[in-house]
C-alpha positions in Angstrom: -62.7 17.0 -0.1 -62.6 13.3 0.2 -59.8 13.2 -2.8 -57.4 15.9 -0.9 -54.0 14.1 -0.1 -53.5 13.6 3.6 -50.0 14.2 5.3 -49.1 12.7 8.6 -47.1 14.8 10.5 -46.7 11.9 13.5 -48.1 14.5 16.1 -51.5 14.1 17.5 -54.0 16.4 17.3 -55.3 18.0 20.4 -58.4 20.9 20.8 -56.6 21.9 24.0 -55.6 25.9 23.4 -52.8 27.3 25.7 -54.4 29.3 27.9 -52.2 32.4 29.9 -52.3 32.3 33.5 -51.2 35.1 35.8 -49.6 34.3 39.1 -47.7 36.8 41.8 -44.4 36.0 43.2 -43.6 38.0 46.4 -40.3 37.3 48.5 -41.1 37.4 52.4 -37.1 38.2 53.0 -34.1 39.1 51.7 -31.2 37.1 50.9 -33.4 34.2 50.4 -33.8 33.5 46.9 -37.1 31.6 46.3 -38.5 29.1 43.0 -40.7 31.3 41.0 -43.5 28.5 41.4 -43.9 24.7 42.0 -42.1 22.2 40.2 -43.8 21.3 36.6 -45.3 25.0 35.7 -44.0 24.8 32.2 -44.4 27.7 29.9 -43.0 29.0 26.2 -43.2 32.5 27.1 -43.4 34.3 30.6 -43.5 37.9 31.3 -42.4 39.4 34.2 -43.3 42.6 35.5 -41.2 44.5 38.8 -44.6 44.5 40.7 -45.5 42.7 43.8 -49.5 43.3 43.1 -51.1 43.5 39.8 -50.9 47.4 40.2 -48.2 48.1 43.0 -44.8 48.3 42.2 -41.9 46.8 44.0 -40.4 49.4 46.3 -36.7 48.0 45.1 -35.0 46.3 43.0 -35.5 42.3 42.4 -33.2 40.1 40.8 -33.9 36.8 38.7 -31.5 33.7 38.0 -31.8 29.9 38.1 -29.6 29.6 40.7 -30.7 29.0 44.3 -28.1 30.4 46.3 -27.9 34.1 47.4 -27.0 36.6 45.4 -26.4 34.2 42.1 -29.3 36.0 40.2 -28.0 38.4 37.6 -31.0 39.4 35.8 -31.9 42.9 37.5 -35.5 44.0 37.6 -36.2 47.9 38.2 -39.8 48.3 39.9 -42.6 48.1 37.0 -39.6 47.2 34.5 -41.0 44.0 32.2 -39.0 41.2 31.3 -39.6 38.8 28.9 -38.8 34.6 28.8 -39.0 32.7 25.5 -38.2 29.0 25.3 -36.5 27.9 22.4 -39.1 26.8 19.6 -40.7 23.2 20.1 -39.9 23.6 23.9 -41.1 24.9 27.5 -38.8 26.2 30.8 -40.0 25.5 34.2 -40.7 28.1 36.6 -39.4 26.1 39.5 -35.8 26.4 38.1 -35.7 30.0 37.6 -35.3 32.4 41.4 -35.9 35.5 43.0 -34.0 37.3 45.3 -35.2 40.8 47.0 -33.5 43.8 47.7 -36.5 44.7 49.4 -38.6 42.0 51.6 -41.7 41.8 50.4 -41.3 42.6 46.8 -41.9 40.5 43.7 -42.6 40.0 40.7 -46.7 39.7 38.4 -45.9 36.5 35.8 -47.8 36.0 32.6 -47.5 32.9 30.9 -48.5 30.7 28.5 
């Protein structure tokens, strides 16, 4: 109603909604960790899934990290495991600073994110 208080919370409003997008990552060779995507592909939440198509499974094992040089990504991912990347509240990670590495050339990883 036109008598309801009004706060201002100092952020603008916006209609946009956050839409997921779904993106494949392969690696063409081994020992050559590459950026998950280009630079400024911010998300909240990404899931990873130990595929290198939407519904073929890596035939090794794929590792994740944010660092660039060989075999500095700890995070292991078994072929159709799922992994999951939250940003702290109120803020988004970059793609491009997160790498794969392949045990397995070829192989990859489906992202969802949003």
């Amino acid at each position: 109603s036109a008598d309801a208080p009004r706060v201002d919370t100092g952020v603008a409003a916006t209609s946009a909604a956050t839409v997921p997008t779904q993106i494949t990552k392969t690696v063409a060779a081994t020992a050559t960790p590459e950026a998950l995507a280009a630079d400024g592909t911010f998300f909240q939440t990404a899931t990873l899934i130990g595929k290198k198509a939407a519904r073929t499974l890596n035939t090794g094992t794929v590792y994740l990290g944010i660092g660039a040089t060989n075999d500095t990504q700890a995070l292991e991912i078994l072929p159709g495991e799922v992994v999951q990347i939250t940003a702290p509240p109120g803020q988004k990670y970059d793609l491009n600073d997160w790498y794969l590495d392949v045990a397995t050339a070829a192989d990859g990883v489906v992202i969802i994110y949003s």
